[in-house]
C-alpha positions as CSV (number, residue, x, y, z in Angstrom):
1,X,0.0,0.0,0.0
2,X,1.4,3.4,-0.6
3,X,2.3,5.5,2.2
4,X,0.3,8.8,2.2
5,X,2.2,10.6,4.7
6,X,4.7,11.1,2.1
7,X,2.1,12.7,-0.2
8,X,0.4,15.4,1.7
9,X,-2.1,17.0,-0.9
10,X,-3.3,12.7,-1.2
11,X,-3.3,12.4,2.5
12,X,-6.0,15.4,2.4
13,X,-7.8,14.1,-0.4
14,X,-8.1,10.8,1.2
15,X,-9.3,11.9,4.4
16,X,-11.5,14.3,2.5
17,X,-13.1,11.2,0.7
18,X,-13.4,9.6,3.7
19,X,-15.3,11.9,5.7
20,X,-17.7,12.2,3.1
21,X,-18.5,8.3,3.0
22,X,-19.6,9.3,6.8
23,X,-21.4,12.3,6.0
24,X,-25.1,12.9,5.7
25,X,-27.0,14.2,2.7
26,X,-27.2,17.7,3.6
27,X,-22.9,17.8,3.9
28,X,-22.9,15.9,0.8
29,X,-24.9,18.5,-0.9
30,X,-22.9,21.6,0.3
31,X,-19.8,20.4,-0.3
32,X,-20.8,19.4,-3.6
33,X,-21.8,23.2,-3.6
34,X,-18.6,24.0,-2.6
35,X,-16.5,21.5,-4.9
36,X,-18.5,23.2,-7.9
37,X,-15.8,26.3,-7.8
38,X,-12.8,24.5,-8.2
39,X,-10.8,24.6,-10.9
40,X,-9.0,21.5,-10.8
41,X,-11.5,18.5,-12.4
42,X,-9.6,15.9,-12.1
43,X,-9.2,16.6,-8.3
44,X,-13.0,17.3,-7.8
45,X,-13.6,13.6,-9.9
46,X,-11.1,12.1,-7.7
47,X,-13.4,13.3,-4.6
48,X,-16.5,12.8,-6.1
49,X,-16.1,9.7,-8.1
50,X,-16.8,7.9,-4.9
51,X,-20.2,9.0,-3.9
52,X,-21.5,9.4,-7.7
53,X,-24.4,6.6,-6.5
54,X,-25.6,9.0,-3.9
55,X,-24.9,12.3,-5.7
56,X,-27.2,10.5,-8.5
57,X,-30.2,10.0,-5.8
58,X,-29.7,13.3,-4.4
59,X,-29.6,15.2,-7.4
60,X,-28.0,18.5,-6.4
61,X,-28.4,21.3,-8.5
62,X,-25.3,21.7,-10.3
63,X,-24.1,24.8,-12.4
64,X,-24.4,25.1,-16.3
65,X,-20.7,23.9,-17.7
66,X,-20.2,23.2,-21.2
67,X,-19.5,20.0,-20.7
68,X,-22.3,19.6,-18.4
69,X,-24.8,20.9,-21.5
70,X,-22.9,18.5,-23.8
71,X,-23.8,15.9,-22.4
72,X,-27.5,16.7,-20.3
73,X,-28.6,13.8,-22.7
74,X,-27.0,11.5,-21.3
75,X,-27.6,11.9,-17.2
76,X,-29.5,8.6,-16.6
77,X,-26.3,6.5,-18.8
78,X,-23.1,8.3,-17.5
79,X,-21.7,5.6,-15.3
80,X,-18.3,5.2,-13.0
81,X,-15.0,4.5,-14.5
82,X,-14.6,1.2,-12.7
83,X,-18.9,0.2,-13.5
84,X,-18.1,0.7,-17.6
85,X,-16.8,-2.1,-20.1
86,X,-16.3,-2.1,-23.3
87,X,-19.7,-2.3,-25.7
88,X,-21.6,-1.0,-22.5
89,X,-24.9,0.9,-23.1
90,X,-23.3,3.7,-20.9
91,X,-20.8,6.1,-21.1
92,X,-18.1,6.4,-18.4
93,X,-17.5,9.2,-16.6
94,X,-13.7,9.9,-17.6
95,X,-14.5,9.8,-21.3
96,X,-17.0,13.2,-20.7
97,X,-14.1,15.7,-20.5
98,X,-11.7,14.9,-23.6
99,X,-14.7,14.0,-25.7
100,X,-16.0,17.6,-24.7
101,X,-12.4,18.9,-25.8
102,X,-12.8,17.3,-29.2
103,X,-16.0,19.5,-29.3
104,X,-14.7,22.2,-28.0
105,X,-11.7,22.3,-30.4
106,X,-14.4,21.4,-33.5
107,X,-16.3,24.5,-32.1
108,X,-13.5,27.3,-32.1
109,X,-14.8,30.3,-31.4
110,X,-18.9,29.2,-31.3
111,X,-17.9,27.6,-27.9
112,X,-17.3,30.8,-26.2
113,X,-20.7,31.8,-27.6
114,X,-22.0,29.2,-25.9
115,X,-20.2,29.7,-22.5
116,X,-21.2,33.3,-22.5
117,X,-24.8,32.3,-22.7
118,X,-25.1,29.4,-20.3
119,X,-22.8,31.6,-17.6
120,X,-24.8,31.9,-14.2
121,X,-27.5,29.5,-15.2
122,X,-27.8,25.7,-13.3
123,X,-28.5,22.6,-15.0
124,X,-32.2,22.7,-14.2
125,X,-31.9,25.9,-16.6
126,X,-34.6,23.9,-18.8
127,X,-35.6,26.7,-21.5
128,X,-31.6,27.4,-21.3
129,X,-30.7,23.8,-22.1
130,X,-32.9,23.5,-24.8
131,X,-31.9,26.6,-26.9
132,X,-28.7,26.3,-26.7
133,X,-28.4,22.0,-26.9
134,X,-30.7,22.4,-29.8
135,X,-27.8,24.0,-31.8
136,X,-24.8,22.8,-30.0
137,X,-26.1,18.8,-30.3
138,X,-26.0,18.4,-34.4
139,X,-23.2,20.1,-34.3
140,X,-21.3,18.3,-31.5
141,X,-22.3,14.5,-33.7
142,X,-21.0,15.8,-36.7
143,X,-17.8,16.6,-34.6
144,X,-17.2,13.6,-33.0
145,X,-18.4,11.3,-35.9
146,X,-15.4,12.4,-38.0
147,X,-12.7,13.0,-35.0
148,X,-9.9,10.9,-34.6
149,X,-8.1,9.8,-31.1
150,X,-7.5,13.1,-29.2
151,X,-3.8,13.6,-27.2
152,X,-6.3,14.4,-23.6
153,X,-7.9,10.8,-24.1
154,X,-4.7,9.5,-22.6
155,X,-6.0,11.7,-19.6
156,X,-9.1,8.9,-19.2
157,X,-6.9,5.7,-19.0
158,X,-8.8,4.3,-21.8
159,X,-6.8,2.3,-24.6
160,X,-7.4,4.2,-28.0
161,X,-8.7,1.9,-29.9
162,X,-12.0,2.6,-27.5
163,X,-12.4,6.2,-28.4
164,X,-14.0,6.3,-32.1
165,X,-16.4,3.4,-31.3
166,X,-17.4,5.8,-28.2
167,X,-17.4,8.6,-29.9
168,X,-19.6,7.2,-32.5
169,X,-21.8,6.0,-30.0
170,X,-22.5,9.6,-28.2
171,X,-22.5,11.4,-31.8
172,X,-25.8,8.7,-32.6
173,X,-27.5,10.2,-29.4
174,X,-26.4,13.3,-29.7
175,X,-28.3,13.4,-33.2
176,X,-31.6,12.6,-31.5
177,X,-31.1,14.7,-28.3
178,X,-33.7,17.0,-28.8
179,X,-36.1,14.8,-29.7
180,X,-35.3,13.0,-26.2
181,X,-35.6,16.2,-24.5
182,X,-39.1,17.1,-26.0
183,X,-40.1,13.1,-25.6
184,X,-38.9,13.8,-21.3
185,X,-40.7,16.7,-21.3
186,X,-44.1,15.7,-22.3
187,X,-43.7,12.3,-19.8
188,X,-42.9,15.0,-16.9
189,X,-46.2,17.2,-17.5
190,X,-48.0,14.0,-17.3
191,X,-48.7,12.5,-21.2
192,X,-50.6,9.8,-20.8
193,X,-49.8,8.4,-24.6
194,X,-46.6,8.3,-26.0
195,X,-46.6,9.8,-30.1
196,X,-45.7,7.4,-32.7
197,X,-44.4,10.1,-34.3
198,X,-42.2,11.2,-31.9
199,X,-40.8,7.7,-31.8
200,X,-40.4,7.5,-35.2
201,X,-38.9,11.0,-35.6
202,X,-36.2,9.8,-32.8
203,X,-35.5,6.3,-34.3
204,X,-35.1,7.6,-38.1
205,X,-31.8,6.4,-39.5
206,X,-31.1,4.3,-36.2
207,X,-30.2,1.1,-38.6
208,X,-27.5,3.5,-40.2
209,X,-26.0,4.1,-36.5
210,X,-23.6,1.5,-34.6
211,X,-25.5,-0.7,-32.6
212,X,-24.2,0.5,-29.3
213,X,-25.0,4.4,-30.0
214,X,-28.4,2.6,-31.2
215,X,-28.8,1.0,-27.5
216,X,-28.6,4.1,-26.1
217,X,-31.3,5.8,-27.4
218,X,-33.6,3.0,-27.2
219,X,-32.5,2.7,-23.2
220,X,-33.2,6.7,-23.1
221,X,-36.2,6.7,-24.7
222,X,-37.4,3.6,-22.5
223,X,-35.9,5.8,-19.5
224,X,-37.7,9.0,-19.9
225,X,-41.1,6.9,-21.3
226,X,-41.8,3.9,-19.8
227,X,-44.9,3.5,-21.6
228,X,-42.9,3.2,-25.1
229,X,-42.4,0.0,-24.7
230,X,-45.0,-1.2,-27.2
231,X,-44.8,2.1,-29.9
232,X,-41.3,1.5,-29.5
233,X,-41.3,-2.1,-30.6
234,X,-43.4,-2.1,-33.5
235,X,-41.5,0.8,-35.0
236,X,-38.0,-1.3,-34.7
237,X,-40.1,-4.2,-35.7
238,X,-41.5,-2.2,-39.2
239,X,-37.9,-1.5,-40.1
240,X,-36.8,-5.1,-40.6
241,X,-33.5,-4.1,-40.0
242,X,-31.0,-6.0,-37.5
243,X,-28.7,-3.2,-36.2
244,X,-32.2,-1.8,-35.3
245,X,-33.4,-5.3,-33.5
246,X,-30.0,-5.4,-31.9
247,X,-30.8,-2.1,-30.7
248,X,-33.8,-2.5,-29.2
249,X,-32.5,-5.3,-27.1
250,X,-29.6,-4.5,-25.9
251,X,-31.3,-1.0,-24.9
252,X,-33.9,-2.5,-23.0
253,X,-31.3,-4.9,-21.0
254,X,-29.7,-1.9,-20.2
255,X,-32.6,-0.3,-18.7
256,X,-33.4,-3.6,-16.6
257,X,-29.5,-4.2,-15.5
258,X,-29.6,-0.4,-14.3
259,X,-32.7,-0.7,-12.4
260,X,-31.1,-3.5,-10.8
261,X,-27.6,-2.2,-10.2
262,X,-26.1,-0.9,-6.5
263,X,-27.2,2.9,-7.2
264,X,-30.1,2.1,-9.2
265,X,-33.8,2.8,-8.5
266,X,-34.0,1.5,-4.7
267,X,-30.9,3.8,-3.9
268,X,-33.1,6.6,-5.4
269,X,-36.2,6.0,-3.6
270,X,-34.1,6.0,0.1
271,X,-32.2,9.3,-0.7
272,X,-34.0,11.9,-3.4
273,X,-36.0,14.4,-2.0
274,X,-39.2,12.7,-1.7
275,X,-41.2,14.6,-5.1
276,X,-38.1,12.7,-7.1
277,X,-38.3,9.6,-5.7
278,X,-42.3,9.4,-5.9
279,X,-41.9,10.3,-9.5
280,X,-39.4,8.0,-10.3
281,X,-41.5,5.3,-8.4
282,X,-44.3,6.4,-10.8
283,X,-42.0,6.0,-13.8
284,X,-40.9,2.5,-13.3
285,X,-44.1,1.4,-12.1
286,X,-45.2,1.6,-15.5
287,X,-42.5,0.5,-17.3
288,X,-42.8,-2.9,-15.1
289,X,-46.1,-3.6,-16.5
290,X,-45.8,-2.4,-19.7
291,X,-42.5,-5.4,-19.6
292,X,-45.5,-7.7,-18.3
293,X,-47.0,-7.3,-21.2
294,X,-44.7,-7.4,-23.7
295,X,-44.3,-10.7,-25.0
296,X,-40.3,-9.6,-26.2
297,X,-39.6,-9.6,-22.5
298,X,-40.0,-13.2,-21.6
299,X,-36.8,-13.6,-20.8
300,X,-36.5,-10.6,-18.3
301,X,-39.4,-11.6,-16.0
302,X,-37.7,-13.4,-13.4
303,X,-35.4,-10.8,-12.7
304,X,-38.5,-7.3,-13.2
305,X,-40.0,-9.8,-10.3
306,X,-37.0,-9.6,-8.2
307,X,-36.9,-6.2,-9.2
308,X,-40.5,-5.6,-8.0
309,X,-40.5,-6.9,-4.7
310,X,-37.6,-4.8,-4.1
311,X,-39.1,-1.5,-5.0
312,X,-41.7,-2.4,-3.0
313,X,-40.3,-3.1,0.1
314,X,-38.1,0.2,-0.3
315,X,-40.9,1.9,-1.1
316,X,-42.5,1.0,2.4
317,X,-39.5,1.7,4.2
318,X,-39.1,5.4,2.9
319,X,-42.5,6.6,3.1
320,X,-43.3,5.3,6.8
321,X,-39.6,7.5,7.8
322,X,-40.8,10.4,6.1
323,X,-44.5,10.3,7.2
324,X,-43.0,10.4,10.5
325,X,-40.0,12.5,10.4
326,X,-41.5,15.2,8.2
327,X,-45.0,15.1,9.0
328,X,-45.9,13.3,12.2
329,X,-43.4,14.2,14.3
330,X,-43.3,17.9,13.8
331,X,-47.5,18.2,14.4
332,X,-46.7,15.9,17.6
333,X,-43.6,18.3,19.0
334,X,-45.0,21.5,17.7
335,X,-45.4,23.7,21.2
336,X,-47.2,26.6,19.6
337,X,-49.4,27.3,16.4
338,X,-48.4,26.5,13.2
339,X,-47.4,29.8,10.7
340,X,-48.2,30.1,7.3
341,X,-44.5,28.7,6.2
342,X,-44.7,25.8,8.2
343,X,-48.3,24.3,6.7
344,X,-46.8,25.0,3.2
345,X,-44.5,22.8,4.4
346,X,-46.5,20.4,5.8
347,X,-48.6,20.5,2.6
348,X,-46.0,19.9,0.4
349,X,-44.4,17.1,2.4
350,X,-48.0,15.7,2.6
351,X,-48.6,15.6,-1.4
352,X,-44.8,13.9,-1.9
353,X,-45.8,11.1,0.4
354,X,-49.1,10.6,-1.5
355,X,-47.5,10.8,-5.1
356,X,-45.3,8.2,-3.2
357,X,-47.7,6.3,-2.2
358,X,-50.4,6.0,-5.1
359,X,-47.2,5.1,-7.5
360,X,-46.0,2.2,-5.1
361,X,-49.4,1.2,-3.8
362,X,-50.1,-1.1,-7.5
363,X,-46.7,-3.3,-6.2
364,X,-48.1,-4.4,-2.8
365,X,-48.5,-3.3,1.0
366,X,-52.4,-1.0,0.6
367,X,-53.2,-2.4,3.8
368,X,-50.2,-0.8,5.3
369,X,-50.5,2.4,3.2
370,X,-53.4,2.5,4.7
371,X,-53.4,2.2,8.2
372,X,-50.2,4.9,7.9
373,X,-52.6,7.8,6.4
374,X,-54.9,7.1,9.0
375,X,-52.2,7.2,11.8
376,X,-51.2,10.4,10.1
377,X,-54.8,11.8,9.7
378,X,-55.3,11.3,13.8
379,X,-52.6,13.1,14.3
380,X,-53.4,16.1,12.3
381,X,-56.6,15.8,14.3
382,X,-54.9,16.1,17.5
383,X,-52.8,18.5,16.3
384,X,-56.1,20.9,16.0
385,X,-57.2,19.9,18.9
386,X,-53.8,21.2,20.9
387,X,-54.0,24.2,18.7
388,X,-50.8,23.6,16.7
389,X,-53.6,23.6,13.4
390,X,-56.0,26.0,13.0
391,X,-59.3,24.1,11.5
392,X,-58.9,25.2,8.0
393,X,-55.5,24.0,7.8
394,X,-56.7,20.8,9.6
395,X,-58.6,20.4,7.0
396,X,-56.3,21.1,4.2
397,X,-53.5,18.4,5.4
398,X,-56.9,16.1,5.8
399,X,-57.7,16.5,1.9
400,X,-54.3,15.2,0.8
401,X,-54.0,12.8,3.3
402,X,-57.2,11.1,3.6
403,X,-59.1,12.6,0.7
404,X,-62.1,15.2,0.2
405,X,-64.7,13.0,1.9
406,X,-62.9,12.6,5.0
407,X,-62.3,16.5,4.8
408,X,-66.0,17.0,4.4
409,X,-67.3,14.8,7.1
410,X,-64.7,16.6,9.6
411,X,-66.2,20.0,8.0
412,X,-69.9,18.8,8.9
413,X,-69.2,18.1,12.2
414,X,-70.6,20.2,15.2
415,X,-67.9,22.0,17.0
416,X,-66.9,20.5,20.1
């Protein structure tokens, strides 16, 4: 082992690294913060590299960088150095910087542009991102599809010979990213039905595209709409073409081996602020049954069962410690009446625990669902009582907890 009292700036960034594997997710999040000024990336990935599972739950709001814009269409793929292999449906985190040099380089003076206008936005920038992506994405494919081996990719420890099939790989999603961004955008308002046309639009000249960079838009398009699954199929199927069948299968095993994986959806549900997680929950919850029903996705069920059962029991876990450490417990130790901030609060918790709960409730455990809300609905009930709640906002948390009729029979009841 090598002795890191003879390197002190290692010694700190070891101890650093360590401490954070002990910290809780409020210190992970400012120090994230804090890590986001520094110049040096290869120090701040050496720090960070370790906790990317649970930066990846938290999702902290991280700050507009070119190469953070580059590559927004990729979030749910970008993986660990050590977690990629050759041929993998992901793209490891080392490669992001020299392929965003090649760009960079390709771009000249444009990239400057482009850092002027993204400087002082965050990556949640949406409007931002998809102005600016929509320009510098074609653009960025046609760059790396003709590059060849860059001297900074000796900087990502990755033999040569991997960079143009990489490269060839992001430059096929990176042709279709806008279409993914529009396709993630209509699944987060709430689209019920998922266009053929955007499908098609997205898939067009997919057979022309190696199959790996092919893979990874099926897997992102699967990602960002579960309920594709069927649309999705008969479009590869109409194409007769086997890069395209390829595709579609090694895409959809990626989806199921990252659900499955140490930081996949079960680390999510136990650390993203709960609105995240109870979406998320939504998101697979649908793409498990449309996999039940999808008769391409035989082989898979053994494993979406495992895969169930464990969402579900996480599930359970996390919305019985935030029903009582952000709702429950605060109504039971409040010692004066509640202000206007702290019932938007409670309101707000209150909803995320029910978007949690109506998404998991179709895997198992209604019964228990159950008797929480009404646990938690007693207690908002005592809460009035003690005057912590006034009765309108009694009634308020009531509505999103137990529903409008259990709201209106507390409203028609004589006063005490």
């Amino acid at each position: 082992m090598a002795d890191r009292s003879a390197d002190p700036a290692g010694g700190a960034s070891y101890a650093l690294r360590h401490a954070l594997h002990e910290a809780n997710d409020h210190k992970i999040r400012r120090i994230t913060a804090m890590l986001d000024d520094v110049a040096d990336p290869a120090g701040k990935q050496a720090i960070l590299d370790p906790l990317r599972g649970r930066l990846g739950a938290l999702r902290p709001v991280r700050p507009l960088r070119f190469v953070r814009l580059l590559f927004t269409p990729f979030d749910p793929l970008i993986v660990p150095p050590n977690a990629w292999r050759p041929n993998d449906v992901t793209v490891p985190r080392n490669a992001l910087a020299p392929l965003s040099a090649v760009v960079r380089a390709g771009l000249g003076a444009e990239a400057l542009v482009i850092d002027g206008i993204i400087a002082g936005h965050k990556a949640d920038a949406v409007a931002t991102v998809a102005a600016v992506g929509e320009t510098l994405w074609p653009r960025a494919a046609d760059i790396l599809a003709t590059s060849a081996v860059p001297a900074e990719w000796g900087d990502s420890g990755l033999r040569p010979a991997l960079y143009q099939p990489l490269a060839g790989a992001v430059a096929a999603v990176l042709r279709r990213a806008s279409g993914l961004l529009a396709l993630a955008r209509d699944t987060e308002v709430g689209a019920l039905a998922v266009d053929r046309a955007t499908i098609e639009a997205i898939l067009h000249g997919l057979g022309d595209e190696p199959a790996q960079g092919g893979a990874m838009v099926v897997a992102l398009i699967l990602r960002q709409a579960p309920r594709a699954i069927p649309v999705l199929r008969q479009c590869v199927s109409s194409v007769s073409n086997r890069t395209s069948q390829r595709a579609m299968a090694l895409g959809v095993d990626q989806v199921v081996t990252g659900l499955d994986g140490p930081s996949g959806i079960v680390e999510t549900i136990s650390r993203a602020p709960l609105a995240v997680a109870g979406e998320d929950v939504r998101r697979i919850v649908a793409f498990l049954a449309e996999m039940d029903d999808d008769a391409g996705s035989v082989r898979h069920r053994p494993r979406l069962k495992a895969i169930r059962d464990q969402v579900d029991k996480a599930c359970r876990k996390r919305f019985a410690e935030a029903l009582a450490d952000g709702l429950m417990q605060p109504l039971a130790a409040a010692g004066a009446a509640l202000d206007g901030s702290g019932q938007t609060l409670l309101e707000s918790r209150a909803r995320n625990l029910r978007t949690l709960e109506t998404a998991a409730r179709s895997l198992g455990g209604g019964a228990t669902y159950d008797q929480q809300l009404r646990q938690a609905a007693e207690t908002v009930r005592m809460a009035a009582k003690a005057g912590t709640l006034t009765p309108v906002r009694m009634l308020r948390l009531m509505e999103i907890l137990a529903g409008s009729e259990a709201a209106a029979a507390l409203y028609r009841q004589p006063p005490a």
